[in-house]
N, C-alpha and C positions, 0 to 999 in steps of 0.2 A: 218860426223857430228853426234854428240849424242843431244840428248833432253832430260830437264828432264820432269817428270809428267806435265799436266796443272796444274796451278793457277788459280780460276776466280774471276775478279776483276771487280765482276758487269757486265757490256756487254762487258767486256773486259777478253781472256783467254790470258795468260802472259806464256810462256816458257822458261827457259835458257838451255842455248844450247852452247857449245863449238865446235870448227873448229879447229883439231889439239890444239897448247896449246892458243889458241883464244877462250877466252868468245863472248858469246853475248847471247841478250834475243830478243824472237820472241811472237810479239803478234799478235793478231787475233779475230777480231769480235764474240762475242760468239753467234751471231744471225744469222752468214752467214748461207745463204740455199746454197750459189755455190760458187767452186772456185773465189777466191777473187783478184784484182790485187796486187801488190807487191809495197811497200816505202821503198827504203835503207837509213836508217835514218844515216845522216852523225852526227859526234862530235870532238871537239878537242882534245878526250883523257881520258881515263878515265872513263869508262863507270858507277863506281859503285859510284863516284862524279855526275855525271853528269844522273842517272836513275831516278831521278822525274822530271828532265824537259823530259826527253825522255819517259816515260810515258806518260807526258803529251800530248806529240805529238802524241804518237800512240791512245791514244784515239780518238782523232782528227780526226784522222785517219780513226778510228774504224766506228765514227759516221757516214764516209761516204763511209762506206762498205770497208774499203780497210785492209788488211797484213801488219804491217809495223816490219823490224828488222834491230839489232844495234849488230855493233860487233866493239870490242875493237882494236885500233891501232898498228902496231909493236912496241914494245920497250914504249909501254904505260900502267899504271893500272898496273895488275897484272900479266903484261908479262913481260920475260925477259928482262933487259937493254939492249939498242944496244949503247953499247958505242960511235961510230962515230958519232950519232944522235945525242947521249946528249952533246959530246963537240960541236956541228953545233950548237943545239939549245941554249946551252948557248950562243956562240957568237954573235949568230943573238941578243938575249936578250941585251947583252952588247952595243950591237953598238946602238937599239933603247933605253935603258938606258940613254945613253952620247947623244943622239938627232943627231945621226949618222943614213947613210943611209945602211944597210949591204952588203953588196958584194956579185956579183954576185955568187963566189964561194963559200960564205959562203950559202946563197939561194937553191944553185943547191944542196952542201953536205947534205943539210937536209931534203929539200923536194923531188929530184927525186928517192932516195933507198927507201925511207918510202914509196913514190907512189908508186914503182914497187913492191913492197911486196904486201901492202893492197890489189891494184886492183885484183892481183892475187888471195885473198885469199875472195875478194868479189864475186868474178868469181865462185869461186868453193863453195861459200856459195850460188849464186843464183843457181846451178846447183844440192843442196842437194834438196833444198827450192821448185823448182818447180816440185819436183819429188812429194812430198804431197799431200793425197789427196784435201785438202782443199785451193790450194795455186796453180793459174792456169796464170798469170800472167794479163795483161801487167805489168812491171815494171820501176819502174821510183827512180832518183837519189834525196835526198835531205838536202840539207846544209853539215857542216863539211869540211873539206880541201877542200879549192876550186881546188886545183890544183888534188884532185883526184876527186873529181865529173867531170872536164873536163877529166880527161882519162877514167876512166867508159861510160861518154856519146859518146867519140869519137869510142869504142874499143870495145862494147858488145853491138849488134844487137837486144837484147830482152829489152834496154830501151830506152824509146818513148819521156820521157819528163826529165828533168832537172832543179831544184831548187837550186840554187845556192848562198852562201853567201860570197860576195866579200871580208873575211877579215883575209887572210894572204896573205905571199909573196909568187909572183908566178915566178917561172923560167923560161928562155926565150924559153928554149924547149916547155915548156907547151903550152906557147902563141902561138908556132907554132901547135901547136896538137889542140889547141881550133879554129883552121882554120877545120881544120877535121870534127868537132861538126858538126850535119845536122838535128839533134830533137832540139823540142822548148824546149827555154831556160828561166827564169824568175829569174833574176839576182840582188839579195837584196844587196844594197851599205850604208851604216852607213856613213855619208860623213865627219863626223869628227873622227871617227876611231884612236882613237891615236897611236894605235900602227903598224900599216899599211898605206901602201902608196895611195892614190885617185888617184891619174895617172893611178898607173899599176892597179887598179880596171877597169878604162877605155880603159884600153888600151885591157884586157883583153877580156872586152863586145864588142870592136870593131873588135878584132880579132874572133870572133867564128863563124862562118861561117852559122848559123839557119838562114834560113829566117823568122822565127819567133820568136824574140826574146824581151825581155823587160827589161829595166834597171831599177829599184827602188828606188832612193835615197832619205834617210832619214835623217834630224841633227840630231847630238848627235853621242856620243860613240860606242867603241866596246860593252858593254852591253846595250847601251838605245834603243833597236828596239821595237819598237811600237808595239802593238798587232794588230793595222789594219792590217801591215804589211804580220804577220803570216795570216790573213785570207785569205790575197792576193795569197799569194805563195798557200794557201790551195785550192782555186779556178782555180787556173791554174794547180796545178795538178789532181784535181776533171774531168778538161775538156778534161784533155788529157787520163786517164786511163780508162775512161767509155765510 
């Protein structure tokens, strides 16, 4: 992992930082007296689209003493193409285009190689991350591909809690692995979602195995999540990383 200089952006220190040919940027409380717990800030892609609301989160963050860092997807932003991806994810598009359900095949070709890379490369981004001196953990998963925040939470022993946002498709392998899951979960659902299914959202929450778990559902779309919403998730990660 390389880093570049700090940034400070008010009580916020900003870093970017690459993972192999992986961006991503690491913030960090500019007030911490002690090792900090760790937030894997999930996203759909695209980190350098998507860095003022991911700012905004890690501020968030920040205010409640906590690390949080973002690294960019396989085959997304300003990574190479991975061609199989982008004909699966067109397809998927197509089929919810035409008000079609996608296939399981089509499902599985897009989201399990992209899970099995990322988590990998998550793995070896918490294993730079906690080597720091400012950066001591616990660690905890939150929002972006739900199908990799359930392999993150099922498969890596150093995170406690899980924030989860119910809103793409998840492959039936997953659903068997979110049986595995055994840290609290708090599970944001958009109930009219238009471009994802509410079943397998539920079906999803009913499969994860936490005896502590909570489901969130809210009207409205893929983007109309409530800001109560955000506080919530912020509170059940507050309780679990301190």
């Amino acid at each position: 992992m390389d880093l570049s200089p700090e940034t400070r952006l008010d009580t916020l220190i900003e870093r970017d930082l690459t993972l192999g040919d992986a961006p991503g940027i690491l913030w960090t409380p500019a007030l911490a007296d002690s090792p900090t717990p760790l937030i894997l800030l999930g996203h759909p892609g695209d980190i350098g689209r998507m860095r003022p609301r991911l700012e905004a989160r890690a501020r968030a963050a920040a205010a409640q003493g906590f690390a949080s860092v973002t690294l960019e997807l396989p085959g997304t932003g300003a990574r190479a193409r991975i061609v199989a991806l982008d004909e699966a994810r067109a397809e998927l598009r197509a089929a919810v285009l035409a008000g079609e359900r996608p296939t399981e095949d089509v499902v599985d070709r897009l989201i399990l190689p992209l899970v099995d890379q990322a988590a990998a490369e998550w793995r070896a981004l918490v294993d730079a991350l906690l080597e720091l001196p400012g950066i001591g953990g616990p660690v905890a998963v939150s929002g972006g591909i739900v199908s990799l925040g359930v392999r993150l939470a099922a498969t890596d022993p150093r995170i406690v809690a899980a924030s989860l946002f119910a809103g793409s498709w998840v492959p039936a392998a997953i659903l068997e692995e979110a049986r595995t899951v055994t840290v609290p979960a708090h599970v944001l659902l958009q109930w009219d979602d238009e471009g994802n299914d509410r079943q397998q959202a539920l079906d999803l929450f009913d499969a994860l195995g936490s005896t502590e778990k909570t489901l969130q559902a809210n009207l409205g779309g893929h983007t109309g999540v409530p800001s109560f919403a955000g506080d919530d998730a912020a509170r059940f990660l507050a309780r679990h990383l301190t």
